[in-house]
C-alpha positions as CSV (number, residue, x, y, z in Angstrom):
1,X,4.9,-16.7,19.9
2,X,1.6,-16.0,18.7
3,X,-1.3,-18.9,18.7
4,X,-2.4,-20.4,16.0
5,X,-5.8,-19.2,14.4
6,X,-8.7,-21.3,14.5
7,X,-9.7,-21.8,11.1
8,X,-12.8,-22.8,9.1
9,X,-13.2,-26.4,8.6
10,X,-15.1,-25.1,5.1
11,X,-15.5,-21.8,4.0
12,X,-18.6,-20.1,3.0
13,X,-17.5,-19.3,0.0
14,X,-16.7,-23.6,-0.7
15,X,-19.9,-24.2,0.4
16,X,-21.6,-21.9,-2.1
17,X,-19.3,-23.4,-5.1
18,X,-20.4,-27.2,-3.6
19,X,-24.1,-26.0,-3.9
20,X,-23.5,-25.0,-7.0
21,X,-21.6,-27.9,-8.9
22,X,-24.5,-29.9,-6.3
23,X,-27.5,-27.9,-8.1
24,X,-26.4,-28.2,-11.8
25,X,-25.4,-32.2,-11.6
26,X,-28.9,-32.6,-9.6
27,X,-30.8,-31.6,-12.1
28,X,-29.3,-34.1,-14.6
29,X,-28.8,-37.2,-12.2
30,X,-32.4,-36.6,-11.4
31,X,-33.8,-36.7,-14.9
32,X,-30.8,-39.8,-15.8
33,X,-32.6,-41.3,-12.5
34,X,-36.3,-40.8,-13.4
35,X,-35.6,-42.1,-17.0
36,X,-33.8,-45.6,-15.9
37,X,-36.5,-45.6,-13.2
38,X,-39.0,-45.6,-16.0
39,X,-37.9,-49.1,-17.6
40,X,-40.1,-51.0,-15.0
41,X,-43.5,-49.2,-16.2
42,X,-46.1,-50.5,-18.7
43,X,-47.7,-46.7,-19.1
44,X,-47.2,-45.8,-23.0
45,X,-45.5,-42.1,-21.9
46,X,-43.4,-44.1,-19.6
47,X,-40.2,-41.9,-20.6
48,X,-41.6,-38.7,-20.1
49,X,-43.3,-39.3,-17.1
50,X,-39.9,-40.7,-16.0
51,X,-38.1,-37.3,-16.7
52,X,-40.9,-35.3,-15.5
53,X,-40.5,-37.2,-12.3
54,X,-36.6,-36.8,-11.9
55,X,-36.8,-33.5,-13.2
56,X,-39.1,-32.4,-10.2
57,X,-36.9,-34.4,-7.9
58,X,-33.6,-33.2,-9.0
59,X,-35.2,-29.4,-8.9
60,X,-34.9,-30.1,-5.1
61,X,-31.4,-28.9,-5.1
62,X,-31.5,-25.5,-7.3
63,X,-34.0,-24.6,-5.0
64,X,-31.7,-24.8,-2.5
65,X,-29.2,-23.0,-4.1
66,X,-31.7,-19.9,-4.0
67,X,-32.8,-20.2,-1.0
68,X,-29.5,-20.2,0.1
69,X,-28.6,-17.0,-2.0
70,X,-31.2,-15.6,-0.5
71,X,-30.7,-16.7,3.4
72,X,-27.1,-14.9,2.9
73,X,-28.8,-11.7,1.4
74,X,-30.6,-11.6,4.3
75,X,-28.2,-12.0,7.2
76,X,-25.8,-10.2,5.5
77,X,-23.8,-7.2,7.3
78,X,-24.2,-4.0,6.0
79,X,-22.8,-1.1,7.4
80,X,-23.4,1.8,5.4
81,X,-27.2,1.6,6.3
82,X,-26.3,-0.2,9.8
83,X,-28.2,-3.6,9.3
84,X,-26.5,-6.7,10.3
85,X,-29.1,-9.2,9.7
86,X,-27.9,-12.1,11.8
87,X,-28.5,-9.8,14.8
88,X,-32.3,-8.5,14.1
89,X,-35.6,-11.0,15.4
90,X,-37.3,-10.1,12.4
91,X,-35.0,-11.5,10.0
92,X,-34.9,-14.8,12.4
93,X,-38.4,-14.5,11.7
94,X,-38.7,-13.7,8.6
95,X,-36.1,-16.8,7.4
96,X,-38.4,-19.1,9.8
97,X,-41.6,-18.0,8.1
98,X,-40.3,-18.0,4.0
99,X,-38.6,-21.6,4.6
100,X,-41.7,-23.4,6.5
101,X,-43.8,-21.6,3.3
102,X,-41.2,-23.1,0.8
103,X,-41.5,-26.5,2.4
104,X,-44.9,-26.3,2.7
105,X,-45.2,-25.8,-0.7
106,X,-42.7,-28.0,-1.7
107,X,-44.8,-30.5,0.1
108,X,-47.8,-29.9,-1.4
109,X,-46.5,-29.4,-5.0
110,X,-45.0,-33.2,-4.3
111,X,-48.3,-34.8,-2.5
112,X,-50.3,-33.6,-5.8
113,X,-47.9,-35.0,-8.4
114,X,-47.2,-38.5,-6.7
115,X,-51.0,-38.8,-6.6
116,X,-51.4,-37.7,-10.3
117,X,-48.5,-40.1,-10.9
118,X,-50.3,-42.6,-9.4
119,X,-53.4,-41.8,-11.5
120,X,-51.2,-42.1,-14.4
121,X,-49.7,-45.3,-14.1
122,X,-52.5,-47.3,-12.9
123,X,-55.2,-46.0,-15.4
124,X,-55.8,-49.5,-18.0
């Protein structure tokens, strides 16, 4: 009588299909979000500063969709040039440098539109 397996509780591949079907629906909910969002405002370009604004917010979740691409590209096992990523410092790194960077700039890119926003809506 052989044990049973241990098994996932959620595949890679799932999760990559999620993040997907997560991204694409993001983008709209965001834009559908920022629009209804825009209803309260008095600025005349109320609307398209409302789907500017979702559409920056709901752009939050393609971005992780690369970023996760690209985290599997780089821990991914290779053996026909003997690089296992998950096993190397460099990668660890590397993946600790590019995603403080992309949150940094995420950051930024969000601290200088709210305060343009800001600009924008209470200019009379």
């Amino acid at each position: 009588m052989q044990p049973e397996l241990m098994r996932e509780l959620i595949t890679v591949d799932a999760f990559d299909r999620w993040l997907q079907v997560a991204a694409f629906i993001g983008v709209l909910a965001g834009v559908t979000v920022g629009v209804v969002a825009a209803r309260r405002w008095t600025h005349p370009r109320k609307w398209a500063l409302g789907a500017l604004t979702g559409l920056l917010c709901g752009a939050l979740l393609p971005l992780t969709y690369g970023l996760w691409r690209l985290y599997l590209w780089r821990i991914r096992i290779d053996l026909d040039r003997e690089f296992v990523g998950l096993h190397r410092v460099e990668v660890l790194l590397g993946n600790v440098a590019l995603f403080a960077g992309v949150g940094a700039a995420v950051g930024f890119v969000g601290r200088k539109y709210a305060e343009w926003l800001w600009r924008q809506l209470n200019r009379r």
